[in-house]
mmCIF file of the N, C-alpha and C atoms, coordinates in Angstrom:
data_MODEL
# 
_entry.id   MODEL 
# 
loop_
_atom_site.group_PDB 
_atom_site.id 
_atom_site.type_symbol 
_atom_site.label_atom_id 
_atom_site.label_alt_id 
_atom_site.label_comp_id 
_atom_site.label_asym_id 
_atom_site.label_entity_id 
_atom_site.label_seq_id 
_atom_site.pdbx_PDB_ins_code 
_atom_site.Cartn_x 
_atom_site.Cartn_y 
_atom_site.Cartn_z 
_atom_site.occupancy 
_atom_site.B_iso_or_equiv 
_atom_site.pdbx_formal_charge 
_atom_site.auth_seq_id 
_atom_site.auth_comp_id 
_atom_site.auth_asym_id 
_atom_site.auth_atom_id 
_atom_site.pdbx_PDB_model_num 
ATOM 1   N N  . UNK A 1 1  ? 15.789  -6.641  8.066   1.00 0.00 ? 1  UNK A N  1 
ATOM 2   C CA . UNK A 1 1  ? 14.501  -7.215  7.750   1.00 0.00 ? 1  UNK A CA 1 
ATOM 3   C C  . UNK A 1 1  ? 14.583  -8.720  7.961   1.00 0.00 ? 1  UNK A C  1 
ATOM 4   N N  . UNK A 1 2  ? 13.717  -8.962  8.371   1.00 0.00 ? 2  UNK A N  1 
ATOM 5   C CA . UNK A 1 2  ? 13.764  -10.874 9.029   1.00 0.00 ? 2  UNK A CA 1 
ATOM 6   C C  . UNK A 1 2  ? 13.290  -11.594 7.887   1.00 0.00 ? 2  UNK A C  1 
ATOM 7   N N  . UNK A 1 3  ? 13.608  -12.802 7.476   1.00 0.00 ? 3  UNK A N  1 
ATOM 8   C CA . UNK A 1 3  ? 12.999  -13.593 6.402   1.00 0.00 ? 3  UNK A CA 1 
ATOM 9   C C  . UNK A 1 3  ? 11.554  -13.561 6.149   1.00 0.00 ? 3  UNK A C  1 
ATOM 10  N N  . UNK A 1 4  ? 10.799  -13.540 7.113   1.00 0.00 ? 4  UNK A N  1 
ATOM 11  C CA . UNK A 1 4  ? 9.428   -13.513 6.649   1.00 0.00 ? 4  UNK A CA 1 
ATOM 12  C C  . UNK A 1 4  ? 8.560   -12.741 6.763   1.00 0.00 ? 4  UNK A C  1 
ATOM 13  N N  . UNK A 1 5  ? 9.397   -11.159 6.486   1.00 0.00 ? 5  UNK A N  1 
ATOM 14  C CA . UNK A 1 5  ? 8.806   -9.769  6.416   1.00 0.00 ? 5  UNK A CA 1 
ATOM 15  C C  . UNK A 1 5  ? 8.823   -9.112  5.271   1.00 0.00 ? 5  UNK A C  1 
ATOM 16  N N  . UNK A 1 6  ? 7.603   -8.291  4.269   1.00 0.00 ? 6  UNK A N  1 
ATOM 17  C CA . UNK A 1 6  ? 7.787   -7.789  3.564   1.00 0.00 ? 6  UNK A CA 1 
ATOM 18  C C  . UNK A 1 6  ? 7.699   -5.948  4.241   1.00 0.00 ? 6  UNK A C  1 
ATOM 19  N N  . UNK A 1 7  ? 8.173   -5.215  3.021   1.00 0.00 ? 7  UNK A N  1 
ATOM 20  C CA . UNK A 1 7  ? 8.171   -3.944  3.542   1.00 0.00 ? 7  UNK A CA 1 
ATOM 21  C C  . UNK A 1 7  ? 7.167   -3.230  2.648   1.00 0.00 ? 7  UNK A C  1 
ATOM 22  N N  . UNK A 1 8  ? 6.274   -2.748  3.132   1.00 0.00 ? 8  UNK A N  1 
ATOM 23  C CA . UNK A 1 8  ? 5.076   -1.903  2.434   1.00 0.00 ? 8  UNK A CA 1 
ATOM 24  C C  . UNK A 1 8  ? 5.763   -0.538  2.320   1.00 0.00 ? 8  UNK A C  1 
ATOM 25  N N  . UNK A 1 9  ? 5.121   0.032   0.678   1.00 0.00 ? 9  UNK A N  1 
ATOM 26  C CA . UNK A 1 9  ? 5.791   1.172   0.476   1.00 0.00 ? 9  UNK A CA 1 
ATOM 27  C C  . UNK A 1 9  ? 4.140   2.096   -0.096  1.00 0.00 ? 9  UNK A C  1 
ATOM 28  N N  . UNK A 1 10 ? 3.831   2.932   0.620   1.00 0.00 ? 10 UNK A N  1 
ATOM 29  C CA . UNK A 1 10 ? 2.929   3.683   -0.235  1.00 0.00 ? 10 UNK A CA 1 
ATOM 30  C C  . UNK A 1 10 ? 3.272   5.381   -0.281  1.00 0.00 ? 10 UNK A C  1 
ATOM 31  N N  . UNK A 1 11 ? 2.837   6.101   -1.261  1.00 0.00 ? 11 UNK A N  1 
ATOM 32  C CA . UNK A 1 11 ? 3.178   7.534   -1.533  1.00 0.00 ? 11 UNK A CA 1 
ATOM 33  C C  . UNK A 1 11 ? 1.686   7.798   -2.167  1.00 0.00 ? 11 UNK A C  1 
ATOM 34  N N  . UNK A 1 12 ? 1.383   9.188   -0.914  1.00 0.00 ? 12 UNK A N  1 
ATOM 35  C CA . UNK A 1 12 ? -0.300  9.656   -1.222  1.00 0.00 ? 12 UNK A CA 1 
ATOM 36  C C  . UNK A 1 12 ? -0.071  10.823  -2.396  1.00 0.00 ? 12 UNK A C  1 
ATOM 37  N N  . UNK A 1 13 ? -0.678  11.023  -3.442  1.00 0.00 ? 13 UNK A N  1 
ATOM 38  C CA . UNK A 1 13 ? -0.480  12.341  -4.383  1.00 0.00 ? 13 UNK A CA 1 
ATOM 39  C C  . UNK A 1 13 ? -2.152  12.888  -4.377  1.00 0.00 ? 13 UNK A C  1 
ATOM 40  N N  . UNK A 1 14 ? -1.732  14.312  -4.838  1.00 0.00 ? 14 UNK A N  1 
ATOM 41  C CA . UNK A 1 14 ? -2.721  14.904  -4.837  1.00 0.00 ? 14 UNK A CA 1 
ATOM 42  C C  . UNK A 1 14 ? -3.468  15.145  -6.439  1.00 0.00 ? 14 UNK A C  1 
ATOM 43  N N  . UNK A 1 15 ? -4.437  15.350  -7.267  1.00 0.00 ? 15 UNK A N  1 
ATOM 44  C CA . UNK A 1 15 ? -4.557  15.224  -8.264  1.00 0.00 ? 15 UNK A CA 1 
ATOM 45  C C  . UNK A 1 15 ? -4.117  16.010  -9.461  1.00 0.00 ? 15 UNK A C  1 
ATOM 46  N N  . UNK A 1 16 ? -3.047  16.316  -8.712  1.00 0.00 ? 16 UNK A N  1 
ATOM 47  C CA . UNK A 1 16 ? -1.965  17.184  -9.785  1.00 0.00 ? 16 UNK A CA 1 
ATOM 48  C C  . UNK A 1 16 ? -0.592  16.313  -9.856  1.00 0.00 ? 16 UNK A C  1 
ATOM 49  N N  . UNK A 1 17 ? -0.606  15.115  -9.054  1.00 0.00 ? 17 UNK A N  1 
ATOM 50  C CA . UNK A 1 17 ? 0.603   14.253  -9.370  1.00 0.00 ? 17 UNK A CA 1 
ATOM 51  C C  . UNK A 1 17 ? 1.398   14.626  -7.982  1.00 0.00 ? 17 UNK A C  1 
ATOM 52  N N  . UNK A 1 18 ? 1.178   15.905  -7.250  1.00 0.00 ? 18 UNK A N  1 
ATOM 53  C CA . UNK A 1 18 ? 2.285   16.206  -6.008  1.00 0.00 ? 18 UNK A CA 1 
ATOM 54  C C  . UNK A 1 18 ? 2.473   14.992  -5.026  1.00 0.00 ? 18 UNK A C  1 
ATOM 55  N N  . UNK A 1 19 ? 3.316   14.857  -4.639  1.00 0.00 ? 19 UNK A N  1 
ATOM 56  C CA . UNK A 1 19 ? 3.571   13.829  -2.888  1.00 0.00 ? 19 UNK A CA 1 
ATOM 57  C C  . UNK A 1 19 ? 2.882   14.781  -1.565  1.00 0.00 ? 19 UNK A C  1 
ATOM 58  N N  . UNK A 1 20 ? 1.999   14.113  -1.237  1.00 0.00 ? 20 UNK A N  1 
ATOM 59  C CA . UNK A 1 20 ? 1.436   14.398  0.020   1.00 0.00 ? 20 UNK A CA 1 
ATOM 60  C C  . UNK A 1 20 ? 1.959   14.219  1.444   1.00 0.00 ? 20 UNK A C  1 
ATOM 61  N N  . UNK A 1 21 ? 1.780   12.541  0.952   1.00 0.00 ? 21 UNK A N  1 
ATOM 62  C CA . UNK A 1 21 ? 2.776   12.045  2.058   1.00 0.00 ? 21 UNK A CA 1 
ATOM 63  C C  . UNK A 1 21 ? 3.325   10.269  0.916   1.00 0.00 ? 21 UNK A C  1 
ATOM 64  N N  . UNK A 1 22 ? 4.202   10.200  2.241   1.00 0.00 ? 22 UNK A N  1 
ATOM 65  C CA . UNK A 1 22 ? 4.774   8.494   1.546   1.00 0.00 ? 22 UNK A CA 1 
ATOM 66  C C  . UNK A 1 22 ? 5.479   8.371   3.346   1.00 0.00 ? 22 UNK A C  1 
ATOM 67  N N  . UNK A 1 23 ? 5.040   6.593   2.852   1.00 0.00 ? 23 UNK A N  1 
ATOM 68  C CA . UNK A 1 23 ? 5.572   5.853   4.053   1.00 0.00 ? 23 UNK A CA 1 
ATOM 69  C C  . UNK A 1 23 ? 5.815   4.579   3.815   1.00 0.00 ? 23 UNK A C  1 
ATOM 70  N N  . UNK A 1 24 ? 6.675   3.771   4.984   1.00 0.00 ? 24 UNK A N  1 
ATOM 71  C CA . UNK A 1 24 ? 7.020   2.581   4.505   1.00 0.00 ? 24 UNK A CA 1 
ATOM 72  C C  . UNK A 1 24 ? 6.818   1.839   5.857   1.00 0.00 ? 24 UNK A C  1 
ATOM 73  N N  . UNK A 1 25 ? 6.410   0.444   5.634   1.00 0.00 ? 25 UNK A N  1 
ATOM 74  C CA . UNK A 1 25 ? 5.936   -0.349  7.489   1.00 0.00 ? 25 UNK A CA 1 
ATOM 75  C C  . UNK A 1 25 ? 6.187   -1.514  6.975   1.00 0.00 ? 25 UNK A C  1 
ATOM 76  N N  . UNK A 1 26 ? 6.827   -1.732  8.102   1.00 0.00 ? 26 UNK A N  1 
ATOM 77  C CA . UNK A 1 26 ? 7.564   -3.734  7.848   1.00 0.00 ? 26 UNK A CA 1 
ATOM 78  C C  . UNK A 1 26 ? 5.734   -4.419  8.308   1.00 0.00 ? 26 UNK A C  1 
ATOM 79  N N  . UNK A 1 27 ? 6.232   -5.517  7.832   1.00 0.00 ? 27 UNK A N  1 
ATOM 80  C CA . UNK A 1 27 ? 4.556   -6.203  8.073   1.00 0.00 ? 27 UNK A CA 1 
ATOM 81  C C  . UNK A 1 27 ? 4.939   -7.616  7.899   1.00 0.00 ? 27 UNK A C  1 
ATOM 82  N N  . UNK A 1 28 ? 4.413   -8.428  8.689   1.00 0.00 ? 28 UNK A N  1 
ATOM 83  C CA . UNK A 1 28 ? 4.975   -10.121 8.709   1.00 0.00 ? 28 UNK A CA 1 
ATOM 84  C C  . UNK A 1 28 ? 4.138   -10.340 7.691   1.00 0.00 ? 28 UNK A C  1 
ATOM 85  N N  . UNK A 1 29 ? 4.996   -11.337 6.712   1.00 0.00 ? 29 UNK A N  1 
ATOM 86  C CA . UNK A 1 29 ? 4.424   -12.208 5.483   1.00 0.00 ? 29 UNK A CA 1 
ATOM 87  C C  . UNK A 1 29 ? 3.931   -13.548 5.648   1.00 0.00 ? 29 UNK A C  1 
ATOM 88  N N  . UNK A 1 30 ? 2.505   -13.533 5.938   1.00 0.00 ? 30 UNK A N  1 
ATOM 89  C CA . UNK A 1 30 ? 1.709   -14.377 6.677   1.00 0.00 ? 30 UNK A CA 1 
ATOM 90  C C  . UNK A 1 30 ? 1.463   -14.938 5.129   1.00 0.00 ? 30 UNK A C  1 
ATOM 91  N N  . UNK A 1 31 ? 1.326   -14.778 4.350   1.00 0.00 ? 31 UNK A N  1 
ATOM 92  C CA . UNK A 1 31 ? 0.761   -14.726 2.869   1.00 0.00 ? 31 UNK A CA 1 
ATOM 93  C C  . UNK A 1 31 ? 1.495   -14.506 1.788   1.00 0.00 ? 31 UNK A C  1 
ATOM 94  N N  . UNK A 1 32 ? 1.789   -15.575 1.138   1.00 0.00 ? 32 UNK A N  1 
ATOM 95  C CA . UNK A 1 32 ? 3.206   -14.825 0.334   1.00 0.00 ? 32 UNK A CA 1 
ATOM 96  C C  . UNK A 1 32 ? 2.424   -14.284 -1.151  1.00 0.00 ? 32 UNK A C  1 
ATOM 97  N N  . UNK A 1 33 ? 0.691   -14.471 -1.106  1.00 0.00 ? 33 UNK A N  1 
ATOM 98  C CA . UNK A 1 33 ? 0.326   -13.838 -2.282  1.00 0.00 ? 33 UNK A CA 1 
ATOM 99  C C  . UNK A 1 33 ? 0.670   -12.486 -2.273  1.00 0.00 ? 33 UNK A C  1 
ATOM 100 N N  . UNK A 1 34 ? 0.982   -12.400 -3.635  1.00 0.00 ? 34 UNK A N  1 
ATOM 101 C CA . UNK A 1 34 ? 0.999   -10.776 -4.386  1.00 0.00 ? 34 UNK A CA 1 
ATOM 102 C C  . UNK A 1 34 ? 0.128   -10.250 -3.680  1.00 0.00 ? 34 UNK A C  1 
ATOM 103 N N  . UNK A 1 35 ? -1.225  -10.564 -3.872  1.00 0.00 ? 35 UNK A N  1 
ATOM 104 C CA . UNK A 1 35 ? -2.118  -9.587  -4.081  1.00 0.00 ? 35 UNK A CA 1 
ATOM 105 C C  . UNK A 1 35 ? -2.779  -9.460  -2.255  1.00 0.00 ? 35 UNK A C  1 
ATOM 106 N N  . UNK A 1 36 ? -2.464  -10.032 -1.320  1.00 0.00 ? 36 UNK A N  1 
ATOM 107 C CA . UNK A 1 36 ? -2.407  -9.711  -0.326  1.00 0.00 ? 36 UNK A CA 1 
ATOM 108 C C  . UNK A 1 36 ? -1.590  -8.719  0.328   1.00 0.00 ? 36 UNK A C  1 
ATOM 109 N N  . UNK A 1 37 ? -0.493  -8.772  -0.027  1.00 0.00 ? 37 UNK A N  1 
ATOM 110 C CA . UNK A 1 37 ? 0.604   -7.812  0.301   1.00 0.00 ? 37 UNK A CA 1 
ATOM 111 C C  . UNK A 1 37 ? 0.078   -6.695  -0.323  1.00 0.00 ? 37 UNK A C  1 
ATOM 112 N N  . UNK A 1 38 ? -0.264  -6.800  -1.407  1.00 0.00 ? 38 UNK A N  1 
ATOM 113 C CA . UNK A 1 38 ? -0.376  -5.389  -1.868  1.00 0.00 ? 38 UNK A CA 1 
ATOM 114 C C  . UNK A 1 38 ? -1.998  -4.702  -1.097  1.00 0.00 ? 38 UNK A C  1 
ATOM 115 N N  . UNK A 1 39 ? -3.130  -5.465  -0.661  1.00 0.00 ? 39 UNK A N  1 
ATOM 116 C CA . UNK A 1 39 ? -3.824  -5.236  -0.013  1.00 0.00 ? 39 UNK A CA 1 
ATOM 117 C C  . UNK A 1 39 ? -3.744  -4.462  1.242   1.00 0.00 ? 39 UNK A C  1 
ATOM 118 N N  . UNK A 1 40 ? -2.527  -5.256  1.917   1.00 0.00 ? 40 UNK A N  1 
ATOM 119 C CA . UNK A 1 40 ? -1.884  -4.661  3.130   1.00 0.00 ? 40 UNK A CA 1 
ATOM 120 C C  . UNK A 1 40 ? -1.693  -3.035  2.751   1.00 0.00 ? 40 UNK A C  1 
ATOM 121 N N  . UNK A 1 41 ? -0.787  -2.972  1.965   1.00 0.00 ? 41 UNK A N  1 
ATOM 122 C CA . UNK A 1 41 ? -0.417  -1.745  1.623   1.00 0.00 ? 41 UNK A CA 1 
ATOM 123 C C  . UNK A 1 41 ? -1.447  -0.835  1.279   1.00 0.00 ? 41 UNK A C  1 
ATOM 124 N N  . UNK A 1 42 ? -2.128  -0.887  0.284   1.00 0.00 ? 42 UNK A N  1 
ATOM 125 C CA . UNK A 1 42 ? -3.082  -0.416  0.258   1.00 0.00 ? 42 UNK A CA 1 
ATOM 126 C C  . UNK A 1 42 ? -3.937  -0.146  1.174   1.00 0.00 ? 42 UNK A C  1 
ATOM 127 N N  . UNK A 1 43 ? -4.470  -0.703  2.154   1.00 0.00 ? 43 UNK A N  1 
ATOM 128 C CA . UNK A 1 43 ? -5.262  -0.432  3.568   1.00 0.00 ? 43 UNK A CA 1 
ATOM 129 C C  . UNK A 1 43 ? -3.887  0.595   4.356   1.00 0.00 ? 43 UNK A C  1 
ATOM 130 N N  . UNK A 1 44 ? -2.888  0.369   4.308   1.00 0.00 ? 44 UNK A N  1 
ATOM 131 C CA . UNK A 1 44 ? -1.877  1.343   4.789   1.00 0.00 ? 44 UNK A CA 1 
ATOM 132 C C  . UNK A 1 44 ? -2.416  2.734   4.415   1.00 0.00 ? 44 UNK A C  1 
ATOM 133 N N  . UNK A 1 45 ? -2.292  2.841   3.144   1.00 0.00 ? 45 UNK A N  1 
ATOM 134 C CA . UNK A 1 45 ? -2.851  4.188   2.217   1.00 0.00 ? 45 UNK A CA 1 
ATOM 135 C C  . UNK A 1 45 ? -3.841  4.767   2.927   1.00 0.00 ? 45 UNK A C  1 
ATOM 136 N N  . UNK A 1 46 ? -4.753  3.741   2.953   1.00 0.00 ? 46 UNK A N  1 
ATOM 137 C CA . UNK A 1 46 ? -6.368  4.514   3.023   1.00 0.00 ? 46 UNK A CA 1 
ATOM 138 C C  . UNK A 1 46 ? -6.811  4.642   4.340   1.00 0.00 ? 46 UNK A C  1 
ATOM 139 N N  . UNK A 1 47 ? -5.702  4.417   5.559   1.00 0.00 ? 47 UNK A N  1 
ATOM 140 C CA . UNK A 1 47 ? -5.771  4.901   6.732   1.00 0.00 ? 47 UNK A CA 1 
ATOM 141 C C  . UNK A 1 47 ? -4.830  6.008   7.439   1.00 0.00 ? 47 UNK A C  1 
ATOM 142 N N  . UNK A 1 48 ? -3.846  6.188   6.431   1.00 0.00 ? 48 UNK A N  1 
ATOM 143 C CA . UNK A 1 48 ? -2.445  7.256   6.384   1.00 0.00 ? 48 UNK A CA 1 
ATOM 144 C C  . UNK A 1 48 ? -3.721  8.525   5.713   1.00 0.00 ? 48 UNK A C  1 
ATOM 145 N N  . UNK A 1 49 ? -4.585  8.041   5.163   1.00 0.00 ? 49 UNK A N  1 
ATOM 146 C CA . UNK A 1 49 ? -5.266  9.496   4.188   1.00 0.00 ? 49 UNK A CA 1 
ATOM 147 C C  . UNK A 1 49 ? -6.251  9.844   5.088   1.00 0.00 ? 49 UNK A C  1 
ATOM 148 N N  . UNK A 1 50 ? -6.827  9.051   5.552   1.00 0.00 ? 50 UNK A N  1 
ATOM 149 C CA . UNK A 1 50 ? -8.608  9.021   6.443   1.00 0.00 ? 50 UNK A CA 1 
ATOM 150 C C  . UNK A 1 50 ? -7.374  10.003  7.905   1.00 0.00 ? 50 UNK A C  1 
ATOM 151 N N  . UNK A 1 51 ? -6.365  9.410   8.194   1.00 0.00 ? 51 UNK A N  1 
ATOM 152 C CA . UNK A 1 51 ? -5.641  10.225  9.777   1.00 0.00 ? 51 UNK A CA 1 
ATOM 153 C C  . UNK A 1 51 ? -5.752  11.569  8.930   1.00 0.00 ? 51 UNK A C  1 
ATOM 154 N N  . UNK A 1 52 ? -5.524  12.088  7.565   1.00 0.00 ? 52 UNK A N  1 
ATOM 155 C CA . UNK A 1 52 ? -5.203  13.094  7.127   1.00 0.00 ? 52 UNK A CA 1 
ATOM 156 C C  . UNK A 1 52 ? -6.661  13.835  7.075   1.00 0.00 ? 52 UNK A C  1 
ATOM 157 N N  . UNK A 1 53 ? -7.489  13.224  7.150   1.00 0.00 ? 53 UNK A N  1 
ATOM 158 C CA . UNK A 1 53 ? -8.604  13.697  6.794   1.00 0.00 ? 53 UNK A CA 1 
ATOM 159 C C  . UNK A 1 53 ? -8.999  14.133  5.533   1.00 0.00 ? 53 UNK A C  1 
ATOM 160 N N  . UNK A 1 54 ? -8.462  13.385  4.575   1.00 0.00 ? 54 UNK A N  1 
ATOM 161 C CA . UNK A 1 54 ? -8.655  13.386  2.950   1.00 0.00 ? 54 UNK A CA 1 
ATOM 162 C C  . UNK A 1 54 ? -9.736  13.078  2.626   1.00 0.00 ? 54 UNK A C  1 
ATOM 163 N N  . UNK A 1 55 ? -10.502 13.949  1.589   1.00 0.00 ? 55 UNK A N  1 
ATOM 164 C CA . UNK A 1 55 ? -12.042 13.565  1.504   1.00 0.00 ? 55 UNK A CA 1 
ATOM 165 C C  . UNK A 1 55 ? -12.389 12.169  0.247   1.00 0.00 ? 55 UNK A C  1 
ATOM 166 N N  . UNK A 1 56 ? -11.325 12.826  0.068   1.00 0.00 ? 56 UNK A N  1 
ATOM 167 C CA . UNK A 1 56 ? -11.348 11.568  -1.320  1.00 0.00 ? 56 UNK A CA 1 
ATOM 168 C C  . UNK A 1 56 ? -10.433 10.777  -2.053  1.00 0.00 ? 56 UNK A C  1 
ATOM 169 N N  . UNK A 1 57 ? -10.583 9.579   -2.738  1.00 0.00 ? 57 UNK A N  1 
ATOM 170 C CA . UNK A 1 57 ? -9.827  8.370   -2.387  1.00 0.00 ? 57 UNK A CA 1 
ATOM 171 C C  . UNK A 1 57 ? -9.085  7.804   -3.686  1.00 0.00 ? 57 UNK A C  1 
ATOM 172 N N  . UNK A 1 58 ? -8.252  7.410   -4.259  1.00 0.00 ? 58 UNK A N  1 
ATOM 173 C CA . UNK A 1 58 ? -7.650  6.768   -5.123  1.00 0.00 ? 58 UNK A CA 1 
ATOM 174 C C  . UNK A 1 58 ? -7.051  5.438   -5.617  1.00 0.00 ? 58 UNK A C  1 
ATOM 175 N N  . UNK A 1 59 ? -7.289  4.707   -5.174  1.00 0.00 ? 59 UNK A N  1 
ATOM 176 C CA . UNK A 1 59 ? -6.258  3.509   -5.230  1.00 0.00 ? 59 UNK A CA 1 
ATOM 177 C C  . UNK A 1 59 ? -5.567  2.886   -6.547  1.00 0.00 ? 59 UNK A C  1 
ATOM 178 N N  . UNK A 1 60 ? -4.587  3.069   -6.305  1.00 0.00 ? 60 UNK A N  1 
ATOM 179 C CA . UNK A 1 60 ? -3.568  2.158   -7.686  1.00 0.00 ? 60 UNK A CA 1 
ATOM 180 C C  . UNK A 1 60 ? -2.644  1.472   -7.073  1.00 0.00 ? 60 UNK A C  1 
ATOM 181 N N  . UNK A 1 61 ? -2.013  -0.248  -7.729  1.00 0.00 ? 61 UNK A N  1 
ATOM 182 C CA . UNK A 1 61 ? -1.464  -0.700  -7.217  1.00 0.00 ? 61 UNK A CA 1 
ATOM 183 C C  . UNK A 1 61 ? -0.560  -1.182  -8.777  1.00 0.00 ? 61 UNK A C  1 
ATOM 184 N N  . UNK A 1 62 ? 0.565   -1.625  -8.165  1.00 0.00 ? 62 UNK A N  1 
ATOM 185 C CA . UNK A 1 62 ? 1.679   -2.143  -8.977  1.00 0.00 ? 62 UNK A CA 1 
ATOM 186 C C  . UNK A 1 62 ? 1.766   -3.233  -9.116  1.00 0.00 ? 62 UNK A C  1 
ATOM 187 N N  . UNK A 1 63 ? 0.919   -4.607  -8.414  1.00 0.00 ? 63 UNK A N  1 
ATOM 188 C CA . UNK A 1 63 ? 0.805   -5.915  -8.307  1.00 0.00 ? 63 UNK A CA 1 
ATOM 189 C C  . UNK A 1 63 ? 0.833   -6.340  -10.197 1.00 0.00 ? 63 UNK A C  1 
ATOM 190 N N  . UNK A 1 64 ? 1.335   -7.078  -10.498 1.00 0.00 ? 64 UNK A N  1 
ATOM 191 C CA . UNK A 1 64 ? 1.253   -7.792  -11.739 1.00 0.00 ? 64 UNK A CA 1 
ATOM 192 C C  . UNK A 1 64 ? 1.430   -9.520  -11.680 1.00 0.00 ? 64 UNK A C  1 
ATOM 193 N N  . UNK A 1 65 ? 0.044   -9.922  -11.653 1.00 0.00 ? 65 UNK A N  1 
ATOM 194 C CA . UNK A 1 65 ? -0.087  -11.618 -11.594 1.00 0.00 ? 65 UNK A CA 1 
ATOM 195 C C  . UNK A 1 65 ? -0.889  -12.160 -12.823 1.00 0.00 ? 65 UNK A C  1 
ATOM 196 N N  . UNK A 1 66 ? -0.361  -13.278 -13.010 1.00 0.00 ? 66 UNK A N  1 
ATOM 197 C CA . UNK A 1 66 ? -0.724  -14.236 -14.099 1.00 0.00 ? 66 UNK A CA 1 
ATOM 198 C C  . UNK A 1 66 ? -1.684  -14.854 -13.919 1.00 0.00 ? 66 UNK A C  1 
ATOM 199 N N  . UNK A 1 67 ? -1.972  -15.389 -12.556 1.00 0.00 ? 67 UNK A N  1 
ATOM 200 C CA . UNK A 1 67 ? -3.055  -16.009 -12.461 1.00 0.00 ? 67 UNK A CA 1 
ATOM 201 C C  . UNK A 1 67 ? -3.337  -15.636 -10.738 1.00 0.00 ? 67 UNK A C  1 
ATOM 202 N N  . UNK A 1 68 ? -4.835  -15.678 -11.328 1.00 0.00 ? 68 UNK A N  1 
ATOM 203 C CA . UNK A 1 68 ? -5.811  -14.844 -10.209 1.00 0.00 ? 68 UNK A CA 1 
ATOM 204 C C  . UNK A 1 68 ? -6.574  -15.740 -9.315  1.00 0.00 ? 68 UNK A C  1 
ATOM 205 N N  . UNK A 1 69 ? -5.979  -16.998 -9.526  1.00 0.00 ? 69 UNK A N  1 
ATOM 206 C CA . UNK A 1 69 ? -6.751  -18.417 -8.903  1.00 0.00 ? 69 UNK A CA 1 
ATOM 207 C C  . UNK A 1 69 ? -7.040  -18.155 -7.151  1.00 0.00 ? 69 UNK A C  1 
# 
């Protein structure tokens, strides 16, 4: 991994808690906010589900920031 790459990690479940799918994609860290990265990832999700043809959508993220400035 190169210094100014983070690695996106997302895992799709179904509403019983199962793994659907999970994947992981290097992505240049243009942005060292939290909450961008985790955006990234998240848009990862919700185009890994839409290829799946999933009708419906979830999002949760793990980001934890202090300030939202």
């Amino acid at each position: 991994m190169e210094k100014h790459e983070v690695i996106l990690a997302v895992i799709g479940r179904d509403h019983e808690g199962s793994v659907l799918f999970a994947l992981t994609r290097k992505s240049p860290l243009a942005n060292a906010n939290p909450l961008v990265v985790e955006a990234k990832a998240a848009l990862s999700g919700l185009r890994e589900a839409h290829s799946r043809k999933f009708s419906y959508y979830l999002l949760e993220g793990d980001t934890v920031t202090s300030n939202l400035d």
